[in-house]
KETISE-108227 format. One record per residue (C-alpha): x, y, z. Coordinates in steps of 0.1 Angstrom, whole numbers, plus 5000, padded with zeros to 4 digits. Example, Ala and Ser with C-alpha at 12.3 -4.5 7.8 and 13.67 -1.06 7.14 Angstrom:
% KETISE-108227
512349555078/513749895071/
% end
This chain:
% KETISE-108227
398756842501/396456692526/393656492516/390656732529/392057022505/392456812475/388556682479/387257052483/389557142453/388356842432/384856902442/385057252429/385957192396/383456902395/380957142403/382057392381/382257182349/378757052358/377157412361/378657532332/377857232310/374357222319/373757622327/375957802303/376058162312/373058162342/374558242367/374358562379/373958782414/371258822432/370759122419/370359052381/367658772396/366159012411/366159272379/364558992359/362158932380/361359292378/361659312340/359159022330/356959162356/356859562338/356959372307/353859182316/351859522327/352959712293/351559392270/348659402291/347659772286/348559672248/345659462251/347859132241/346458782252/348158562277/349558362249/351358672232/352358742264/354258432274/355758462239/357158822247/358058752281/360958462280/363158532254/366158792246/365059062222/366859182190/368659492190/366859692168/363759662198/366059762228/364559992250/367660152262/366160392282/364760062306/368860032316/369360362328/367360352361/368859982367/372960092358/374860292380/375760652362/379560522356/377360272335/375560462320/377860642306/380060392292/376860212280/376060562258/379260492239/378160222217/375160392206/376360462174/377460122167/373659942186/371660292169/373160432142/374760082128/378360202128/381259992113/383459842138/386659642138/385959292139/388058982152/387258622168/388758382192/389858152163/392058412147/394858472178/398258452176/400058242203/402658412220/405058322250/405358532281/407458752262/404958822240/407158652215/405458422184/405258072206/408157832199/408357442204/408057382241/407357702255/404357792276/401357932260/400958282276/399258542253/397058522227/397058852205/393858932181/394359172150/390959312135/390859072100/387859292091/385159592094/381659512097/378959622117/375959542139/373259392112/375959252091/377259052122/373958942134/373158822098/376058622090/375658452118/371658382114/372558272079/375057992093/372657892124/369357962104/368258142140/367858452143/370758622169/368958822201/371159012230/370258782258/372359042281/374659312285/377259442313/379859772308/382659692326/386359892321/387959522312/391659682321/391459992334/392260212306/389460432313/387260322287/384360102296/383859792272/380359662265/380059312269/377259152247/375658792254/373958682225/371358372220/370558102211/374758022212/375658222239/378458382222/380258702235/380758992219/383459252236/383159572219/385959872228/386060252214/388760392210/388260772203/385660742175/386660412163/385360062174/386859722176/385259432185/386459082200/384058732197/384358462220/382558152225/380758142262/382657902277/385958102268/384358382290/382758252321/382358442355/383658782343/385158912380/385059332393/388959222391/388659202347/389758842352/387258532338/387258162333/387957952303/386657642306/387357312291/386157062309/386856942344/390156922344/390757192318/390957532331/392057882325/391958242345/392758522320/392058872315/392159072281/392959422269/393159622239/396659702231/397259922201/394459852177/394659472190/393559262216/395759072241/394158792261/397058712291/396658292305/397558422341/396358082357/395957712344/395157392351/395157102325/394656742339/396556792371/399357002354/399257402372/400557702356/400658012366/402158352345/403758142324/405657892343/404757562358/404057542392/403057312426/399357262435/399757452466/401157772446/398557752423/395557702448/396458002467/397158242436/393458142425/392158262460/393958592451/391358602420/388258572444/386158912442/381958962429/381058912397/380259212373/376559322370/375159152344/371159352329/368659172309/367359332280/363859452281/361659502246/360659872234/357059882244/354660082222/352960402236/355560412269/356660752275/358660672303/358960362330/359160412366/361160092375/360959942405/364859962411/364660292420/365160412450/361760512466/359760332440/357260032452/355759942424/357059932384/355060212367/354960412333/353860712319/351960642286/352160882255/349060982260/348961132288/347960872310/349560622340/349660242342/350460012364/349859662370/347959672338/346059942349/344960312333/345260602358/344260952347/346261132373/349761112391/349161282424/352161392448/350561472483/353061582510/351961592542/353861372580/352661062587/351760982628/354661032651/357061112624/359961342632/359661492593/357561532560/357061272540/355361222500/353060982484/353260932446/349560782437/347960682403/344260752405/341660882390/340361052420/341561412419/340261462454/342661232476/344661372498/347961302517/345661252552/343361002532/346160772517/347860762553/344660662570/344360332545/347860252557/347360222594/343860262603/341959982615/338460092598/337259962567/336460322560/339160452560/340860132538/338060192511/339860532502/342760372481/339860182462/340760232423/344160402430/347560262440/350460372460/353760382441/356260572453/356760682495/359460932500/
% end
């Protein structure tokens, strides 16, 4: 192997080991940056309209949020409607506290690559879990706040089919630990998997994560349910300048380009926003068409930006040179605006005609 490709390889794992023993589970696409960004900034408007201080707001913004204060209505607009969907299935277990099948990573069952109990000197390539009990969502969370004396949050969530059975798992990151929780339904049963963070790093479109160990200790698996059980398949490894791959031991070079194989986007990972009191309905900035984060208040009213609108006006009307219609969505309490008036503050020159959009905001141009 020539020396150039040996210092990139080395420097990768280097690099990897250092992110994931400093950063745990940050990283993350642009895009869930971006949706955080978004969700401290709409949680920030909704504490404000609930009159909290900038203290009790710092203190609400960072931080995951227990499951019993989910807003679950905040994912919909940010998922895709696959998502969505397979996000709806665990209702009953995050809801309704349904029992579900429980097992952990330090309960497997080591198995060759014949799925066969692991003899002296054979490869390690399965590891099989088998449900050792039925509990449920509080009962989980409260064991494991009684061993850590800190209370468990959901820190973040991503539904992702893990191998293409057709049913969509819901992946749960929980803090302050960063353990993960894969839960699967199978008709109206549920059975859950736990793994520690490191054993579940960089979860790929392709179903296939890291384990890590260390620098030199790594592995590429995937899981499925098989049966009523869990199988977690080793499909690459490497272990202190050892590589492995499906089971049998092979050359750097083999190994390097089967990794590359791997290579796809991660899967989209959505913060956890906090059920906000006296929110009807949130108009998230995600959405297509949508400028600014807005929400329609119980009572009848609009904020934004910590700001109470009275009115939600829709003008329609085509802007200058404009080959077809367009729509303004404005909060205001000015029942008088119209569709000429709000284009006007857009690209007229006259502080006239800007004073217009004084005590109303533009939120959504379609």
């Amino acid at each position: 192997m020539n020396k150039i490709k040996m210092w990139k390889y080395l420097m990768y794992f280097f690099l990897m080991s250092m992110f994931f023993t400093f950063f745990g589970c940050a990283n993350q696409e642009p895009q869930a940056q971006l949706q955080s960004s978004q969700i401290q900034s709409s949680q920030a408007q909704s504490l404000e309209h609930e009159g909290l201080g900038q203290e009790g707001l710092e203190q609400d913004l960072y931080g995951s949020v227990a499951v019993s204060e989910l807003d679950y209505d905040s994912f919909q607009s940010r998922m895709t409607d696959e998502e969505w969907e397979g996000f709806q299935q665990y209702f009953p277990v995050l809801k309704e506290n349904a029992a579900f099948h429980y097992t952990s990573f330090g309960d497997g069952v080591e198995l060759n690559k014949n799925k066969e109990p692991l003899k002296g000197g054979e490869y390690l390539s399965y590891e099989r879990y088998a449900s050792e009990e039925v509990t449920d969502i509080n009962r989980f969370v409260e064991s494991h706040c009684e061993n850590d004396n800190i209370e468990w949050n959901v820190e973040n969530i991503r539904i992702f089919d893990l191998d293409a059975d057709g049913v969509q798992e819901l992946i749960i990151e929980w803090t302050p630990v960063g353990e993960i929780l894969v839960l699967h339904r199978e008709k109206e049963e549920f059975y859950a998997w736990e793994i520690m963070y490191r054993g579940f790093e960089m979860l790929q479109t392709n179903g296939i994560y890291i384990s890590s160990g260390g620098a030199g200790a790594n592995s590429w698996k995937r899981i499925s349910f098989d049966n009523g059980t869990w199988l977690e398949e080793i499909l690459l490894e490497e272990d202190w300048g050892k590589f492995y791959a499906n089971g049998e031991a092979v050359d750097e070079d083999t190994f390097l380009e089967q990794l590359h194989t791997f290579e796809t986007e991660e899967v989209t990972i959505y913060e956890p926003m906090r059920c906000m009191k006296g929110v009807a309905k949130i108009r998230n900035a995600t959405e297509d068409g949508v400028m600014k984060t807005y929400y329609e208040m119980e009572d009848g009213t609009w904020n934004c930006e910590g700001t109470v609108y009275q009115l939600r006006l829709e003008l329609r009307g085509r802007m200058p040179n404009a080959i077809k219609d367009s729509m303004f969505v404005v909060l205001t309490n000015n029942a008088e605006l119209t569709f000429e008036a709000v284009s006007k503050s857009m690209f007229s020159s006259s502080f006239e005609d800007t004073k217009i959009m004084e005590g109303s905001v533009l939120v959504e141009l379609r």
